[in-house]
FILUMNU-239322 format. One line per 5 residues: their letters; for each residue x, y, z of C-alpha. Coordinates in Angstrom, 2 decimals, padded with zeros to 5 digits. Layout:
// residues N
A = X Y Z ~ ...
This chain:
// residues 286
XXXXX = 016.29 -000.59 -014.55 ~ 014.37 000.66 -011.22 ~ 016.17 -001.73 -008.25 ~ 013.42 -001.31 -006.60 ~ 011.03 -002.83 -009.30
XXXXX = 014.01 -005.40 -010.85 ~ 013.94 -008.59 -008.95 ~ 017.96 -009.27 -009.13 ~ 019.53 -010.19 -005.49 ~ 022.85 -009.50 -006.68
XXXXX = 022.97 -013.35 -006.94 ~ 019.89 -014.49 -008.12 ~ 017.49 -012.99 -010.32 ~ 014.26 -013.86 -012.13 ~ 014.06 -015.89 -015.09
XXXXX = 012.42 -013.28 -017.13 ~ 015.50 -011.18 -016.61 ~ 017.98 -013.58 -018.53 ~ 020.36 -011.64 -020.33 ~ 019.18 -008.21 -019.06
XXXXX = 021.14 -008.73 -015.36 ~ 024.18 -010.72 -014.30 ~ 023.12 -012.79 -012.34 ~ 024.34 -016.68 -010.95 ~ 021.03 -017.79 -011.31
XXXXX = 017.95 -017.21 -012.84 ~ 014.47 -018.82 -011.49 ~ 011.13 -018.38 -011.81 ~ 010.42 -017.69 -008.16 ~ 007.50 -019.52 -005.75
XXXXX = 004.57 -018.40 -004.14 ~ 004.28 -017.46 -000.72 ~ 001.98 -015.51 001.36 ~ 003.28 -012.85 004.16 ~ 002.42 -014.91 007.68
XXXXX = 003.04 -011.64 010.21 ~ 000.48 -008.76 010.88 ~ 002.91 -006.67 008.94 ~ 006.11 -007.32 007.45 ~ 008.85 -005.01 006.72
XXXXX = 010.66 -004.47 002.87 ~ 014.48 -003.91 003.08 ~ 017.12 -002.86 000.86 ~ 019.61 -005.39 001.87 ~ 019.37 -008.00 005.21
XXXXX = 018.94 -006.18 008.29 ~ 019.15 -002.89 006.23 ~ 016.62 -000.09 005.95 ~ 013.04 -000.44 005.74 ~ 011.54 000.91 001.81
XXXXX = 007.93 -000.22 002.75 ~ 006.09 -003.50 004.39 ~ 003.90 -005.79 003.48 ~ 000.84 -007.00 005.20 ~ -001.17 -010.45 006.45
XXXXX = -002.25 -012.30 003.48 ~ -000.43 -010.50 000.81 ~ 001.17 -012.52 -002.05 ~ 005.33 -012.62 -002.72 ~ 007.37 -014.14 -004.96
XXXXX = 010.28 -015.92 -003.20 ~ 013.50 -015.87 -005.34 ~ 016.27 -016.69 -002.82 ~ 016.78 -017.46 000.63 ~ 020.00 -016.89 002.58
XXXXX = 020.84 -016.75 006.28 ~ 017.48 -016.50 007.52 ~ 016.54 -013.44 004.87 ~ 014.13 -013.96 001.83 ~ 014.34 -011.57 -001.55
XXXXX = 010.77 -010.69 -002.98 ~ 008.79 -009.33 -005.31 ~ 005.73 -008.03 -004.09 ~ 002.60 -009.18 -006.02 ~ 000.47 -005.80 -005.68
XXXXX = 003.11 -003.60 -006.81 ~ 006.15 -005.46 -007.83 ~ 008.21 -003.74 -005.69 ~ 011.40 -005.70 -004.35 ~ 013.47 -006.10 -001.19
XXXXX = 014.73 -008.37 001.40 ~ 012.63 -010.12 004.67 ~ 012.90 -012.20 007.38 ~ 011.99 -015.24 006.05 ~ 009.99 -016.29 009.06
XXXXX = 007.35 -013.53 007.64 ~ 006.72 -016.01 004.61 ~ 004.68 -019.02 004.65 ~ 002.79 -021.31 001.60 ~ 000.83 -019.21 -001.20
XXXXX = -003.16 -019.64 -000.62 ~ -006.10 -017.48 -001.75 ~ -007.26 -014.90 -000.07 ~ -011.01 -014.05 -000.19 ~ -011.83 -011.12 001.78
XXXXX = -009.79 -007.85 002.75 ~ -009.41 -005.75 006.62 ~ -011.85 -002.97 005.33 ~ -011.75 -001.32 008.79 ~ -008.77 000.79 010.29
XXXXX = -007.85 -002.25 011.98 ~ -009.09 -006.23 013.77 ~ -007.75 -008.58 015.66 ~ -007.78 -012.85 014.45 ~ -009.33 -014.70 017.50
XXXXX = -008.65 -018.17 018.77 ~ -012.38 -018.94 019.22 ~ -015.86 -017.41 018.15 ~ -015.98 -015.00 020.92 ~ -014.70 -011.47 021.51
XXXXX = -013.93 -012.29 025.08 ~ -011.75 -015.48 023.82 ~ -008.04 -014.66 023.44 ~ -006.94 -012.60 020.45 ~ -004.01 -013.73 017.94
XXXXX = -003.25 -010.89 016.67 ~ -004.10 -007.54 014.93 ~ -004.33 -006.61 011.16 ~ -004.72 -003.63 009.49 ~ -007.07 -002.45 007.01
XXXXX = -005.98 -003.80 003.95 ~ -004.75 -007.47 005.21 ~ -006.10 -009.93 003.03 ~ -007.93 -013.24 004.82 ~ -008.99 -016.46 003.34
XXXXX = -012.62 -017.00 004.72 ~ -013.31 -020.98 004.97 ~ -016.68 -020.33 006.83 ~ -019.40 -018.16 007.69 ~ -020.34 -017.94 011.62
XXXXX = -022.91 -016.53 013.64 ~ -020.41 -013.25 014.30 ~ -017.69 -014.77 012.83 ~ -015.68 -015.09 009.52 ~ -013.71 -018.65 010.37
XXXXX = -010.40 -018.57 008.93 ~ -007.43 -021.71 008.61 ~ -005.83 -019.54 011.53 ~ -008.64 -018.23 013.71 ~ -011.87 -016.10 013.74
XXXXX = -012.29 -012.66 012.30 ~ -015.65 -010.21 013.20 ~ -017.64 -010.21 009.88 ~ -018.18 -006.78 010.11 ~ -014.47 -005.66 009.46
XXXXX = -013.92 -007.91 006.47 ~ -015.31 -007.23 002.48 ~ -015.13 -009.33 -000.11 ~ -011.85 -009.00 -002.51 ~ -014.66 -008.99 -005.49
XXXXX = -015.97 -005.99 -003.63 ~ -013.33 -002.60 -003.79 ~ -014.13 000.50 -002.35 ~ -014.98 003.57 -004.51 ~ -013.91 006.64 -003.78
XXXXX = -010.05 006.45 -002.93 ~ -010.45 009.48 -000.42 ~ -013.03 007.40 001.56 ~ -010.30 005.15 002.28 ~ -007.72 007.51 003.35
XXXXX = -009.92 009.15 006.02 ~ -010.35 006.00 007.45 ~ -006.15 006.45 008.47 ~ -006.68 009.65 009.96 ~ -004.65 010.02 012.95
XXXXX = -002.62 007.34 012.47 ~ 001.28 007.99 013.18 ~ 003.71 008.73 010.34 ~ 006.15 006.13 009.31 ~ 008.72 006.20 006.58
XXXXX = 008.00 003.26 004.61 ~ 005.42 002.23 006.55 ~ 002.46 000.32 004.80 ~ -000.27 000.17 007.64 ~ -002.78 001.23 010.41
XXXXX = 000.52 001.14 013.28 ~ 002.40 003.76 010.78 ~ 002.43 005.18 007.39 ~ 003.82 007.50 004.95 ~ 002.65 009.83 002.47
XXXXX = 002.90 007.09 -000.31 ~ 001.49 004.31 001.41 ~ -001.65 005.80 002.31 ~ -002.30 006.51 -001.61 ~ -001.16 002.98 -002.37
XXXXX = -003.78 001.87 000.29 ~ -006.13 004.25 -001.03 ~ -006.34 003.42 -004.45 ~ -005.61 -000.14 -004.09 ~ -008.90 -001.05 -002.14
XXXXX = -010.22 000.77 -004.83 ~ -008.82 -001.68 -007.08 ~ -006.94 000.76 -008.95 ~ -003.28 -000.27 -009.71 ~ -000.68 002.02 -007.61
XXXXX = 002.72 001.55 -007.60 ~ 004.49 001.91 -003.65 ~ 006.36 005.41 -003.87 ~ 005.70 008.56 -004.59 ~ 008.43 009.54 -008.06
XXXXX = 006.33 006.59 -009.13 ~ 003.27 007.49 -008.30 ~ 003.54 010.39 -010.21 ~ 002.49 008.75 -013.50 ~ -000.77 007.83 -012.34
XXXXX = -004.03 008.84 -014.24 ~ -004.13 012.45 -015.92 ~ -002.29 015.50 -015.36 ~ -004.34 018.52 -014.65 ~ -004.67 021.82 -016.26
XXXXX = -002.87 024.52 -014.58 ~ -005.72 026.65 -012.78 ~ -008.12 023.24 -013.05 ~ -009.77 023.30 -009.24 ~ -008.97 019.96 -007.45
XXXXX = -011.64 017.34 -007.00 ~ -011.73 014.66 -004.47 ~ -009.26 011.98 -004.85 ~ -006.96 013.85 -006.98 ~ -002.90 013.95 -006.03
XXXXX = -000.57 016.69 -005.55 ~ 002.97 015.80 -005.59 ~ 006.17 017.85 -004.40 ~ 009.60 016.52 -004.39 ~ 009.29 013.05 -002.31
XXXXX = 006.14 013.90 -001.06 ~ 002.15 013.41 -002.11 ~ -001.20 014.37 -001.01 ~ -004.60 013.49 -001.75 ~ -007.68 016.02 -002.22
XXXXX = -010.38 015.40 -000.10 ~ -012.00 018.48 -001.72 ~ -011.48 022.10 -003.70 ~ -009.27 023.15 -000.74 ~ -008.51 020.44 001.44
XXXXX = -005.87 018.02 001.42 ~ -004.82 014.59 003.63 ~ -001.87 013.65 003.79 ~ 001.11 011.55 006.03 ~ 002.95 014.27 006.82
XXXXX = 005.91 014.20 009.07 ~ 005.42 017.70 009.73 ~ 002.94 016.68 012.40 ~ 004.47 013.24 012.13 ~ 000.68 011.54 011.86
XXXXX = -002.17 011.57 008.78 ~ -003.92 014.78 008.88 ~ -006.26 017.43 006.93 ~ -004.42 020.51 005.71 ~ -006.06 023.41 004.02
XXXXX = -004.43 023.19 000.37 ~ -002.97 026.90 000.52 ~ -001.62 026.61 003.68 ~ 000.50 023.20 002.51 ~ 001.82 024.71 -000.24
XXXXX = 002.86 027.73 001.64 ~ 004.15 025.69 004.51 ~ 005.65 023.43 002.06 ~ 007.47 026.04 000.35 ~ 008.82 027.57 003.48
XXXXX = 010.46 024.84 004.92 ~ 012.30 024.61 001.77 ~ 011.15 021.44 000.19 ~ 009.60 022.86 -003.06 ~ 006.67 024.04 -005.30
XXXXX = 003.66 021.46 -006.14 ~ 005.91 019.49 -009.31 ~ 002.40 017.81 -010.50 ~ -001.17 017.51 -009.99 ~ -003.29 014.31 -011.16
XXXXX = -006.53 013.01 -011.62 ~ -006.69 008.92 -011.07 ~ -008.60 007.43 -013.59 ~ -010.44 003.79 -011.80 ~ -013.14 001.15 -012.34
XXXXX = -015.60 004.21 -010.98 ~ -013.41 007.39 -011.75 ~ -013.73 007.70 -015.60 ~ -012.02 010.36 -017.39 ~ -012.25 014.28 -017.25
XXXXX = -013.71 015.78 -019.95 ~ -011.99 017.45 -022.69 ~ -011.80 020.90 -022.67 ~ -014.08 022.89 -025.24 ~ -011.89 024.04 -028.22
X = -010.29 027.72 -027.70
């Protein structure tokens, strides 16, 4: 079993892993919701980062010790450990950050003081519809920069461009800093299109392509730990650490650059198949 995907502590594991891990205990976990702008997923307490989640996202708490939590993430079901100040009770959420980024204000005004900021893809429970304002149990959020949860975006790519320019962080999950497989997960998960949080895994998604087959926008190229999204026939954005940010790159020029640094030849090419992204056709018969 993936560790990252198997929700075993070492102690504790979930009930629906009984007699598949050794575990002490087995529980069903509880709902909680992540309380922080953004949140990071470790391997172990105080450990390495593998990716973050954001305000509003759901968890499943499974065991608490010293001040760390181990959860499952509900978008993805990836696992890891968190401070467990990051977690507070499950609720709802009704509306999504559909901008690069907000702030949560104390009071209906933009010159009142600001909470704190979220990133596009937060997800907000809306109790009430202001003037300017979408009123929330913590504060006030600018009804422009929120969309409905019932509402996904599109076109996958869309969403991407909105993080161009935005640093590159391993692991990272939002607007502050992100990596190559967290910008598709954001992509395609606004899109509401299931994506799983790193790349190896990624690389089952939707249909491979036909060798020669030009690119269309939204599909994926993949190298060895890395991915890419077409934003067109011959352009590609990525997180990159090569310029250490999310930026365009002719598709030629990546691979070549790609393969000169030593990292590897394009290992797969998909289409994503979504709610709005049906199927290529099949190919007329030789």
């Amino acid at each position: 079993m993936d560790p990252r995907l198997t929700p075993f502590s070492g102690r504790v594991a979930a009930e629906r892993l009984r007699g598949l891990v050794p575990a002490e205990r087995f529980v069903p976990g509880e709902r909680r919701r992540i309380a922080l702008p953004v949140a990071d997923l470790r391997r172990q307490p105080g450990g390495m980062r593998d990716r973050q989640l954001l305000w509003g996202e759901e968890a499943i708490l499974y065991e608490e010790r010293e001040g760390w939590a181990f959860v499952e993430a509900a978008r993805d079901g990836y696992v890891g450990w968190m401070r467990a100040e990051a977690l507070a009770p499950a609720r709802e959420a009704t509306h999504r950050v559909a901008v690069p980024a907000t702030h949560l204000y104390e009071s209906e005004s933009f010159k009142g003081g600001d909470l704190c900021h979220l990133s596009f893809g937060a997800r907000i429970t809306v109790t009430a519809e202001r003037k300017r304002f979408w009123e929330t149990p913590e504060g006030y959020v600018p009804k422009p920069h929120l969309r409905p949860l019932d509402r996904p975006f599109a076109d996958p790519a869309t969403v991407a461009q909105l993080f161009f320019g935005v640093p590159y962080l391993w692991g990272g999950n939002s607007v502050l800093g992100i990596d190559c497989s967290g910008l598709v997960q954001a992509a395609l998960l606004a899109c509401a299109i299931p994506c799983p949080g790193d790349s190896d895994l990624q690389q089952d998604l939707g249909e491979a392509l036909a060798d020669g087959e030009a690119l269309q926008r939204g599909d994926l190229l993949f190298w060895p730990g890395h991915v890419a999204m077409a934003v067109d026939d011959r352009t590609l954005i990525h997180a990159n650490a090569h310029r250490m940010a999310v930026t365009y790159e002719p598709l030629e020029a990546a691979i070549a650059r790609i393969r000169a640094q030593g990292e590897g030849e394009v290992v797969a090419r998909r289409r994503i198949i979504g709610p709005d992204r049906p199927p290529a056709p099949a190919s007329p018969p030789a």
